[in-house]
N, C-alpha and C positions, 0 to 999 in steps of 0.2 A: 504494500500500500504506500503508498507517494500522498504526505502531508504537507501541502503547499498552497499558498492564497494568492500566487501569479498565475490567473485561470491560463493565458498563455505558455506557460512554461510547463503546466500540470499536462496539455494538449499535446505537446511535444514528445517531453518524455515518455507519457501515457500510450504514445502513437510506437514509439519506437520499442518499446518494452513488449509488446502486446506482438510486434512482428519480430520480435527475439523469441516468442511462443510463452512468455510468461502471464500469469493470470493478473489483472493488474488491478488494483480500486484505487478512488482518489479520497479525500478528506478537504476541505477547506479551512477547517475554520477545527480550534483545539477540542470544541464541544462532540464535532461530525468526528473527529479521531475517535474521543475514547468511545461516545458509542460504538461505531465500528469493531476498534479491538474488544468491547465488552462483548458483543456476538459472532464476530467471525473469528477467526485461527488465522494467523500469518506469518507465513516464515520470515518474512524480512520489511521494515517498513524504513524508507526514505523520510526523515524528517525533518523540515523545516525548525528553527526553533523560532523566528519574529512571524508569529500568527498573529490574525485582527483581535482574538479575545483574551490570548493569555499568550503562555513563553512555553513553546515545543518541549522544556526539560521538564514542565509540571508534567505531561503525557510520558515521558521517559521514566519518570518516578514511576506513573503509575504501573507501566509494563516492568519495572525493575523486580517492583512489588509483589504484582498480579499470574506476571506470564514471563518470567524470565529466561524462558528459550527462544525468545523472540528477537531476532535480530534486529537492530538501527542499527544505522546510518546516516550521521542527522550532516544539513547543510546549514552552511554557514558564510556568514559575508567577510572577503579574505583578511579585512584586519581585526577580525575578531578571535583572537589568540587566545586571550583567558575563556570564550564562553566552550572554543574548543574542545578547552584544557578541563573544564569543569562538566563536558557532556562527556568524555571518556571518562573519567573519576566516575561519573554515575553510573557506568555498562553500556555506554554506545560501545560498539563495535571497530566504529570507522568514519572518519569524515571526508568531505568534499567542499571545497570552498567555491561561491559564484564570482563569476559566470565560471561554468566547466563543460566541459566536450562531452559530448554522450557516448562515446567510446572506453574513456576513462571512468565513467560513471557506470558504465555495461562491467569493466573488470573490475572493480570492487565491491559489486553485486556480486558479481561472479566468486569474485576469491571468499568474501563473507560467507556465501552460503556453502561453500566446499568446506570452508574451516569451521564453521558453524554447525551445520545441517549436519554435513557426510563425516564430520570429524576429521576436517584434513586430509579425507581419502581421496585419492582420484579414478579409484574405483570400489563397487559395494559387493561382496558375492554371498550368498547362501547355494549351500553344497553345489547343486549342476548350475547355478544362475549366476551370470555375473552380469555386472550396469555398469559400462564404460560412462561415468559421470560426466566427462567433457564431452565426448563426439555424443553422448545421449541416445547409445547403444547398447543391446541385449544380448546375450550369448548363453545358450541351453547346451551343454557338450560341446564347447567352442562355435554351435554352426548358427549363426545370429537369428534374430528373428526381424520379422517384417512387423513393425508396431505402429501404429499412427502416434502423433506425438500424446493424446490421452490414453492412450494405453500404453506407454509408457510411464507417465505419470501416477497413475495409478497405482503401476507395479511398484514403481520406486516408495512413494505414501504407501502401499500396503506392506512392503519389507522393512522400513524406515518403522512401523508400529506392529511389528512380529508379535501375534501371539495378544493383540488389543482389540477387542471388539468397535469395529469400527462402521459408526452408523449410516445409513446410506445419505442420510443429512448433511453426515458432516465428511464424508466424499465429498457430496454436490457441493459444498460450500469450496471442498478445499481445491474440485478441479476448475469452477465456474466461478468461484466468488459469488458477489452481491448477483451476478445475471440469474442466479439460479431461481429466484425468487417467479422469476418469467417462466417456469416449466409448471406444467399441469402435474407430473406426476415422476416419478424414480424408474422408470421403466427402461430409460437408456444405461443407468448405469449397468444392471443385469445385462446389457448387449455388451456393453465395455468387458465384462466378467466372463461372462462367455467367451468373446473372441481372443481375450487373453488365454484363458484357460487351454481350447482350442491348439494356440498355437504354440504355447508351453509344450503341450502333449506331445503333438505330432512334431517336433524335434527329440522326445524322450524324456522329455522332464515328467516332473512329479505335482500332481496335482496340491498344492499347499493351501489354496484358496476355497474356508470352508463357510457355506452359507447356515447362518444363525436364522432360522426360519423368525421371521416378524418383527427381526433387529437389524440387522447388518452383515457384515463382512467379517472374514477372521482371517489371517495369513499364519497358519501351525507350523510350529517347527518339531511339532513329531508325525 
């Protein structure tokens, strides 16, 4: 999530993020943040700290508090040294000073969530599976699979919470964000599971992805 009150620059990066394949929501204002983080899950949120109603670090509190697996990244204006110095003291992650290159601002998303998320890995495996984290490839007995990018994702979120009952809710939220709100019903994500499962098989893997009849998703590691 990108929390920023320059609706231009929110358009920009928004645009650019979204065609890197990442799921992206925006925030304006410090109020529109924490609601958001108070209902959705977010691996990593871009943060503004000079918002119209308060200072980005009171939201940074509350995630330090609340959800402290949650990545920042907060922006900053470049002769702002100490507010820097006092968003890392509090658990950012990482900063970015404006104006910056959306290029520079793609690899520090990037590094943040490898060293974050994947733990540093640049690759993830369970027994026959492994997730080429950078090129965003899959391999069952070395022979890859052919995955759309949401079934990849998926795979990744369901071995990322091994062994976690995870609900078709909070899939939807975590592969579509806020759009999910727009779907009548959970019926895609079962095609997503299917055609995973599918093609897991018929390279020789093992079926690990087990349905909790009336709940969710399970990924077992027995």
């Amino acid at each position: 999530m990108l929390v920023e009150d320059n609706a231009e620059l929110v358009d920009d990066v928004t645009a650019f993020f979204r065609e890197e394949g990442y799921v992206m929501e925006t925030a304006f204002t410090l109020q529109e943040a924490r609601e958001k983080v108070g209902v959705y899950s977010y691996d990593l949120v871009i943060l503004d700290l000079g918002l119209p109603d308060g200072d980005g670090l009171e939201l940074l509190e509350d995630m330090q508090r609340d959800q402290p697996q949650v990545a920042v990244l907060i922006l900053t204006a470049r002769d702002a040294l100490d507010v820097k110095v006092q968003g890392l003291e509090q658990g950012a992650d990482d900063y970015i000073t404006k104006p910056f290159h959306k290029a520079e601002l793609n690899a520090r998303v990037h590094s943040i969530l490898r060293r974050k998320v994947a733990g540093g890995r640049q690759k993830l495996t369970f027994n026959e599976i492994a997730l080429d984290l950078n090129e965003k490839k899959v391999t069952v007995y070395d022979q890859e699979l052919s995955l759309t990018r949401k079934e990849y994702d998926l795979l990744l979120f369901l071995i990322y919470n091994k062994d976690r009952l995870l609900t078709k809710e909070s899939i939807a939220e975590h592969l579509w964000g806020d759009h999910i709100d727009q779907a009548d019903n959970f019926d895609f994500i079962y095609n997503h599971i299917k055609n995973l499962r599918r093609k897991i098989g018929q390279a020789g893997g093992h079926n690990y992805i087990r349905s909790m009849y009336g709940m969710g998703y399970k990924f077992v590691t027995e």
